[in-house]
C-alpha positions as CSV (number, residue, x, y, z in Angstrom):
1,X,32.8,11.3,-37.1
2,X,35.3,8.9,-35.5
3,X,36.6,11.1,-33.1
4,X,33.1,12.2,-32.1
5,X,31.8,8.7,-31.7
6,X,32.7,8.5,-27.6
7,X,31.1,11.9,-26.9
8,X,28.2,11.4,-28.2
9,X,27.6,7.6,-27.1
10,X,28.6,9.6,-23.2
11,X,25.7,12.1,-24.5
12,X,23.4,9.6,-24.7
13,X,24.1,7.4,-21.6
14,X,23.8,10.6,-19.8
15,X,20.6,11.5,-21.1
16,X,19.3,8.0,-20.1
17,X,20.4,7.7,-16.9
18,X,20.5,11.3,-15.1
19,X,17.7,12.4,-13.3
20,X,15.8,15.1,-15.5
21,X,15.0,18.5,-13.8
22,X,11.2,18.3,-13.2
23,X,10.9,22.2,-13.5
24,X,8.7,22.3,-10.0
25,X,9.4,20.7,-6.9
26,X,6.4,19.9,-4.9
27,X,8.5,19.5,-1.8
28,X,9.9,23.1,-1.8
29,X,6.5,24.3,-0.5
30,X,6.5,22.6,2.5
31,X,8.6,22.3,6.1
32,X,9.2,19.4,7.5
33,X,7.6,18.2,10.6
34,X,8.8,16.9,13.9
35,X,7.8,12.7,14.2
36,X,5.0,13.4,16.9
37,X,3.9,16.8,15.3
38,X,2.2,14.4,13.0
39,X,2.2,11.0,13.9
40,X,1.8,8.6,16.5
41,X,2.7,4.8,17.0
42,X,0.6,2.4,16.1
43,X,2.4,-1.2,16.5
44,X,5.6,-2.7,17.2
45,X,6.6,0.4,20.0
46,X,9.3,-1.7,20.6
47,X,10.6,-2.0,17.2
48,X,10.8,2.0,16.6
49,X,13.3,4.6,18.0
50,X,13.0,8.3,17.6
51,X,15.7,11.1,17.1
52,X,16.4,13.2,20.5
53,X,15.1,16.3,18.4
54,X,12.2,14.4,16.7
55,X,13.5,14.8,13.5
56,X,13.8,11.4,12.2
57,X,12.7,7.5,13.0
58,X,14.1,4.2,12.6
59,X,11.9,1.4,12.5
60,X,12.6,-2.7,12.5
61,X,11.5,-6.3,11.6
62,X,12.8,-9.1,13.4
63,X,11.1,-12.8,14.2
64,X,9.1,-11.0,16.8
65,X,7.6,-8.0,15.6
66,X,7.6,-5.2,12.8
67,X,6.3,-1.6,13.4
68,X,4.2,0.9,12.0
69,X,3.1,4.5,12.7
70,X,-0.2,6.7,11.6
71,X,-0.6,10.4,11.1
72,X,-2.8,11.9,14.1
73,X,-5.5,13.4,11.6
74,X,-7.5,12.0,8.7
75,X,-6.9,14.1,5.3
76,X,-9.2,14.6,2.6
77,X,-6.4,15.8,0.2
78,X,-2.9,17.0,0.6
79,X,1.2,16.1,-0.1
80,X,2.5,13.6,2.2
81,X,6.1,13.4,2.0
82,X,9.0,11.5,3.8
83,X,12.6,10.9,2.9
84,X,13.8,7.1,3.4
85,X,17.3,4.6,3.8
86,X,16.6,1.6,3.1
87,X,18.8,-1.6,4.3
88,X,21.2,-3.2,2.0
89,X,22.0,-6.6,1.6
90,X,19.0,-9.5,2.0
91,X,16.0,-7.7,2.9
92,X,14.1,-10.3,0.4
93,X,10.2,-10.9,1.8
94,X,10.1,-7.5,3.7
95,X,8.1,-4.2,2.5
96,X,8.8,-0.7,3.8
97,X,5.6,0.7,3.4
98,X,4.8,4.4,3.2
99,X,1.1,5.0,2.4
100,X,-2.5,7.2,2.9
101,X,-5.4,4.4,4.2
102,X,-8.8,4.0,5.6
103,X,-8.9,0.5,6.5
104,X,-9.5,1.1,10.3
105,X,-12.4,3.4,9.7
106,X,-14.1,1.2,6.8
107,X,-12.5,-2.4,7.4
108,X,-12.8,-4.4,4.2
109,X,-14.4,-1.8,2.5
110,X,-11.2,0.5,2.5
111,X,-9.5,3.2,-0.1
112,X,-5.4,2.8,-0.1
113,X,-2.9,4.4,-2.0
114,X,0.7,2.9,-1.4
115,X,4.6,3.6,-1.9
116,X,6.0,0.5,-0.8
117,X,9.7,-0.7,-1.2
118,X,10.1,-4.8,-1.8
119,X,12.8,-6.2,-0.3
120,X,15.3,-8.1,-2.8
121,X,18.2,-10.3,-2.8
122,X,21.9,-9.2,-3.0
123,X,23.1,-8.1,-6.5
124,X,19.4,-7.2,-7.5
125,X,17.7,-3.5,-7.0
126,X,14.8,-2.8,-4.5
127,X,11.7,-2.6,-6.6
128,X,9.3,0.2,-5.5
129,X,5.9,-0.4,-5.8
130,X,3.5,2.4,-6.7
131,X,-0.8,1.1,-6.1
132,X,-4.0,2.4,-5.6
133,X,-7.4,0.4,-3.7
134,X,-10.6,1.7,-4.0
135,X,-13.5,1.0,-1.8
136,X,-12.5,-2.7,-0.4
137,X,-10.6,-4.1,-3.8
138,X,-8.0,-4.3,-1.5
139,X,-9.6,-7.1,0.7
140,X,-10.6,-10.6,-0.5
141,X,-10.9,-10.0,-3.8
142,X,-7.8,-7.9,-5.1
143,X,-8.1,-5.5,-7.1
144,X,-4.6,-3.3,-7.3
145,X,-3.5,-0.9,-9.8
146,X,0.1,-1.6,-9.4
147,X,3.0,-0.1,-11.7
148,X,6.8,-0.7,-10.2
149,X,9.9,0.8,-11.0
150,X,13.3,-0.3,-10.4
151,X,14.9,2.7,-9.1
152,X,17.8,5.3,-11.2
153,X,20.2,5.1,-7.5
154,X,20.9,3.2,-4.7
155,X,18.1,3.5,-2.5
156,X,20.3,2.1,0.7
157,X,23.3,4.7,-0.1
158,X,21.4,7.6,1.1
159,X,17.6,8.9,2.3
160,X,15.7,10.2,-1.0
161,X,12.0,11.8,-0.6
162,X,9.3,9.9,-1.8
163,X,5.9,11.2,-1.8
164,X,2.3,11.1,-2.6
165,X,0.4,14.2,-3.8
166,X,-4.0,13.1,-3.9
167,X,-6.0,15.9,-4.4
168,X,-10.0,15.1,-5.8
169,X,-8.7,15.3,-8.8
170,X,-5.4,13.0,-9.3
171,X,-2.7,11.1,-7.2
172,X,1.0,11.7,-8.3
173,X,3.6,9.5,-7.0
174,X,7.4,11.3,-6.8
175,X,10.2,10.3,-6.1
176,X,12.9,13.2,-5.7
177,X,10.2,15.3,-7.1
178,X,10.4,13.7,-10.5
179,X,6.8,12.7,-11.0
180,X,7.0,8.8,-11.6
181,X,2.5,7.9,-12.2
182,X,0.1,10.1,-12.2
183,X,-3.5,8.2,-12.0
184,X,-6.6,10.4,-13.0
185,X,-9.8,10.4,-11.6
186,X,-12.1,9.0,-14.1
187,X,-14.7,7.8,-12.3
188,X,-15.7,7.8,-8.5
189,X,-15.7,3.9,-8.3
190,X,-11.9,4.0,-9.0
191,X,-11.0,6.5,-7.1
192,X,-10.5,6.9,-3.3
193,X,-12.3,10.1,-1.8
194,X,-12.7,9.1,1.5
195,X,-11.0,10.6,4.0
196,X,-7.3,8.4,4.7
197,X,-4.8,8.6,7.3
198,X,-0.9,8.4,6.6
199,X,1.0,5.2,7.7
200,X,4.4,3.8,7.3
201,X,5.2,0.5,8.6
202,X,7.6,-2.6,8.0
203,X,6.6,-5.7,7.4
204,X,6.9,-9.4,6.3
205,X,5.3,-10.2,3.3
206,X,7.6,-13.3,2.6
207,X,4.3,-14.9,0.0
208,X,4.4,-12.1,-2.8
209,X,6.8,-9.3,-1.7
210,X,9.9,-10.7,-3.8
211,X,9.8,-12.0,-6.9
212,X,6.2,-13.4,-6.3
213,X,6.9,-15.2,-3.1
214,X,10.2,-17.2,-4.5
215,X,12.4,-15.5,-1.6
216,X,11.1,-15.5,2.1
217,X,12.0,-12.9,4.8
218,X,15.5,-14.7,6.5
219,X,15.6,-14.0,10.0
220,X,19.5,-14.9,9.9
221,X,19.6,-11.7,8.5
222,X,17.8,-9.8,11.4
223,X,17.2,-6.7,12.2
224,X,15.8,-5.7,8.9
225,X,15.9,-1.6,9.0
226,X,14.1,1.2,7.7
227,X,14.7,5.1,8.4
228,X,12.3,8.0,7.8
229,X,13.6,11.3,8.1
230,X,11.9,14.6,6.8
231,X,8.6,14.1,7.2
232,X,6.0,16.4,5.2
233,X,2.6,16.6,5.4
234,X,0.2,19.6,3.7
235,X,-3.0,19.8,2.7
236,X,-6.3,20.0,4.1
237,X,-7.0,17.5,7.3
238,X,-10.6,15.5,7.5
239,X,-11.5,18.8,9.9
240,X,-10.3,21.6,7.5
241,X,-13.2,24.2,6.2
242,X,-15.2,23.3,2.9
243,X,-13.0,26.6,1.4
244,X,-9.4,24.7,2.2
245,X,-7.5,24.7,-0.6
246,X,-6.4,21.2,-2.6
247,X,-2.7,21.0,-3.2
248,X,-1.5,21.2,-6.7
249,X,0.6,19.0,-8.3
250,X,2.1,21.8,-10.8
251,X,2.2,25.8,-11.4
252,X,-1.0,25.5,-13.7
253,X,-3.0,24.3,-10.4
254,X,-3.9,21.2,-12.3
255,X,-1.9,18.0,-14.3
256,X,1.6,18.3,-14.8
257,X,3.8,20.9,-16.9
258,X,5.5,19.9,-19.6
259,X,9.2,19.5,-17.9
260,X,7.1,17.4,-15.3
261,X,5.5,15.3,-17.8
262,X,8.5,15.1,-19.9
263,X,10.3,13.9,-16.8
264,X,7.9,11.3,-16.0
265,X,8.3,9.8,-19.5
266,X,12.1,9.2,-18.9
267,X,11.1,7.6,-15.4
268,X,8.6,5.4,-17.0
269,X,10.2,4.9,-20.3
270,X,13.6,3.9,-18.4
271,X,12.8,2.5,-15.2
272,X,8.9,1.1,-15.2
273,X,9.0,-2.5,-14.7
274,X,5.4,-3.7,-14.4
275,X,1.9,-2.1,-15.0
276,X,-1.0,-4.0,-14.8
277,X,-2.9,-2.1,-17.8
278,X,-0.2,-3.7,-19.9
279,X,-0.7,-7.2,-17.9
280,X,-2.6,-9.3,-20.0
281,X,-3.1,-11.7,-17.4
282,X,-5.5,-8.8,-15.3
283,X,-9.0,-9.4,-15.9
284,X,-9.4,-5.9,-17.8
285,X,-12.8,-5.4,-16.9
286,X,-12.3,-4.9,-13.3
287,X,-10.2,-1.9,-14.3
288,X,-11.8,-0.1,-16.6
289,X,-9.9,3.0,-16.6
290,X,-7.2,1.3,-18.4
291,X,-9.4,1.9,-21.6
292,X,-10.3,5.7,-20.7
């Protein structure tokens, strides 16, 4: 037993920390667009640079000014995709944000559904933050459906795809494909099914984005830097025919597979570090499908 003692204690750190194969890959079924194919900018023109061949985009935050861009079309439904580097070193109080809203189009009475990436301090992982608004929770009176993960690799070391996949039945959140949360619509009041555009923007956020506000965006440390690169979007727009297809989150058409669902257990099970069903601080009956 001795000698196998090493192998199997390599066996099981393995198991824990490699990526599981998901079995599908949602990405696979789409090409990626150029920047301007499907986007536009919306702020901070100054603070955003685009590839020669359109391919990719570097946004910035410094004491002046963030940035942010927004798809050209509204969607009702549809995988929205975009691989992402994020800065290293002190990016504490900043947010790279990735997400599908409709707060221009029904200011503070708006659906949202987020990826965002909190900025951190050196020696401590960038925490991503997966939440979901429905109809104005998102203003005045929060009321988000947060669950954050602490991720299995350096997000700074490379770009990795992260995506959302909202179709009128469920939103999926992925990160390499590996479905992380899946939230099911149980009710219309808590879920979004207004038509929402796709964003991504940086940001500061300096009261809550790191560690509840404890460390503030440090401009010493400026340009704060974000970069988007293969940017997916499929689905059907605001405009499509009543007979366009939802996408589907798995081969069955609906839910996830088991590999998928098997996967997202090792992503929660390993790397969740906050969801407010489990928060006994929430006030419970504002979100009542944490009972369904």
């Amino acid at each position: 037993m001795a000698p196998l003692l090493p192998f199997l204690l390599l066996l099981m750190f393995h198991s824990t920390f490699s990526q599981p194969s998901p079995g599908y890959y949602p990405s696979s079924k789409f090409r990626p667009i150029s920047f301007y194919q499907g986007f536009n900018n919306l702020w901070g023109p100054q603070h955003q640079s685009v590839s020669q061949d359109q391919s990719s985009l570097t946004i910035w935050l410094d004491s002046s000014s963030g940035s942010g861009f927004k798809s050209i079309r509204p969607f009702r439904n549809g995988y929205f995709g975009a691989s992402v580097r994020l800065q290293t070193g002190y990016t504490a109080g900043v947010i790279t944000a990735f997400y599908l809203s409709n707060n221009e189009a029904h200011p503070g009475f708006h659906d949202e559904v987020d990826i965002e990436f909190l900025g951190t301090t050196p020696g401590k992982p960038y925490t991503l933050q997966t939440n979901v608004y429905v109809r104005g929770s998102g203003d005045g009176t929060i009321i988000g459906r947060e669950m954050r993960f602490h991720l299995w690799f350096d997000p700074t070391a490379d770009f990795h795809h992260y995506a959302i996949l909202w179709n009128p039945d469920e939103i999926i959140f992925f990160v390499d494909d590996v479905p992380i949360r899946r939230y099911v619509r149980k009710d219309e009041a808590t879920y979004p099914v207004r038509p929402m555009w796709l964003y991504g923007s940086i940001w500061d956020a300096s009261s809550w984005a790191t560690e509840d506000g404890k460390y503030k965006a440090d401009y010493h440390y400026q340009p704060f830097v974000a970069r988007f690169a293969k940017f997916m979007i499929g689905g059907c727009s605001a405009y499509a025919p009543s007979d366009c297809r939802p996408v589907a989150a798995s081969p069955s058409g609906f839910g996830l597979s088991s590999q998928q669902n098997a996967a997202m257990t090792w992503a929660q099970s390993n790397y969740m570090v906050y969801y407010y069903c489990q928060d006994s601080r929430r006030d419970h009956s504002l979100t009542p499908e944490c009972f369904n």
